[in-house]
N, C-alpha and C positions, 0 to 999 in steps of 0.2 A: 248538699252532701259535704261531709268534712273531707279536707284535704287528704287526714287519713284511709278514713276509709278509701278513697279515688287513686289514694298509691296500694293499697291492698289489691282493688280489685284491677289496677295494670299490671301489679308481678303475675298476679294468679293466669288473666290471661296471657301472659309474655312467656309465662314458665310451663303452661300447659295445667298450670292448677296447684304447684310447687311456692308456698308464700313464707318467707322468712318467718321464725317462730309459730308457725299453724302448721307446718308439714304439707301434707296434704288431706289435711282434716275440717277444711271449707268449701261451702257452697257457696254460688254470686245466685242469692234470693230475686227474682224479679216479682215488683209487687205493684199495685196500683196505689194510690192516695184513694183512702176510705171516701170523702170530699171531693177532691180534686179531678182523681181517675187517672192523675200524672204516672207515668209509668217510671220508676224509682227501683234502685240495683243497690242492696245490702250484703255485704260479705256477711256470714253467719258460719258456726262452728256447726258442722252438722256430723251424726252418727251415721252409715249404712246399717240399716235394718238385713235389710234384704238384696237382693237384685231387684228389686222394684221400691224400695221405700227407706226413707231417712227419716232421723231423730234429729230435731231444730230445736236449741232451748233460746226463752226470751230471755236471755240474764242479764242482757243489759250491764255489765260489769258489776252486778250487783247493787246499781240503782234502786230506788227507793220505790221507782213507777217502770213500768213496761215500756219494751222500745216502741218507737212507732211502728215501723214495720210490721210487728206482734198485730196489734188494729190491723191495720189494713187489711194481711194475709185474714183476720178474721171474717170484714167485711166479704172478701175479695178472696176466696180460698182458691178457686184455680189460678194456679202461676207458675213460674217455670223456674228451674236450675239450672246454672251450670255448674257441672261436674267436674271433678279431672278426670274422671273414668268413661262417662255416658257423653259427655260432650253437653246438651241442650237440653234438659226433660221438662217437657211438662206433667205437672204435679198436681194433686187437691191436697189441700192442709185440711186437717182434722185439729183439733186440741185434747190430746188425752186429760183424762179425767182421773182422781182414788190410785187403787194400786197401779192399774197400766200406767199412768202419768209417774208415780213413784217409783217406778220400776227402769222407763226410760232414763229418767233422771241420774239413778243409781250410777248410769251408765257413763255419765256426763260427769257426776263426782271420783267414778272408779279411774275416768282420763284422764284428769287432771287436777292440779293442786289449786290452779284457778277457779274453778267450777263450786270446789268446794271452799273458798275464803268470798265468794261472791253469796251462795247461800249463807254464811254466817253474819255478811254485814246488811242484809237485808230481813226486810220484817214481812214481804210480802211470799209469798210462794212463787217458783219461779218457773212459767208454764214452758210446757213439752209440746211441740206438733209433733207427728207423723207427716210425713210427708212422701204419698202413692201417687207412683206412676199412672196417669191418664191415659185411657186406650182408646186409639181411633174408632170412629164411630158407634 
């Protein structure tokens, strides 16, 4: 893990989920290695849907390929959140698809001026999860 992201993810916990320049507009993604099975913690800008579910884009800062993370959660779609609001959730990722994917995304460009200079210097499309709350048993 970069040094960056490892100081993202100790303000987020330190502040309660408050990260210089994200607000409070990230999740700490826990994923597994597609491979590996290694269990691996990515900070991700995430949207609240719901009281039950987030919007996660892979932009990878507008990389040319998808983060890793994006795999794995693919392989590996039960995983969990940390929230500033919920504390610890676990989660299934889905990959929206067509409009619903175009729609979340909307959301991701309506936030920020990032979102949208990240879709223009890439040529791939840049996938959306859902991301819903897991119900015990």
């Amino acid at each position: 893990m970069s040094d960056w992201n490892q100081g993202i993810i100790d303000e987020f916990r330190a502040t309660g989920g408050s990260v210089s320049n994200f607000g409070r507009g990230l999740v700490l993604l826990h994923h597994r290695g597609a491979r590996t099975g290694i269990e691996r913690v990515s900070p991700v800008a995430a949207i609240r849907e719901s009281d039950d579910s987030w919007f996660v884009a892979a932009s990878k800062g507008g990389a040319p390929e998808n983060p890793a993370w994006f795999h794995n959660v693919l392989v590996h779609p039960d995983v969990e959140i940390e929230t500033p609001d919920d504390g610890t959730v676990a989660v299934h990722a889905v990959r929206l698809t067509g409009a619903e994917r175009d729609e979340a995304w909307g959301r991701f460009t309506a936030m920020s001026e990032g979102f949208r200079s990240y879709e223009a210097k890439t040529t791939r499309t840049i996938p959306v999860l859902r991301l819903t709350r897991r119900t015990a048993g």
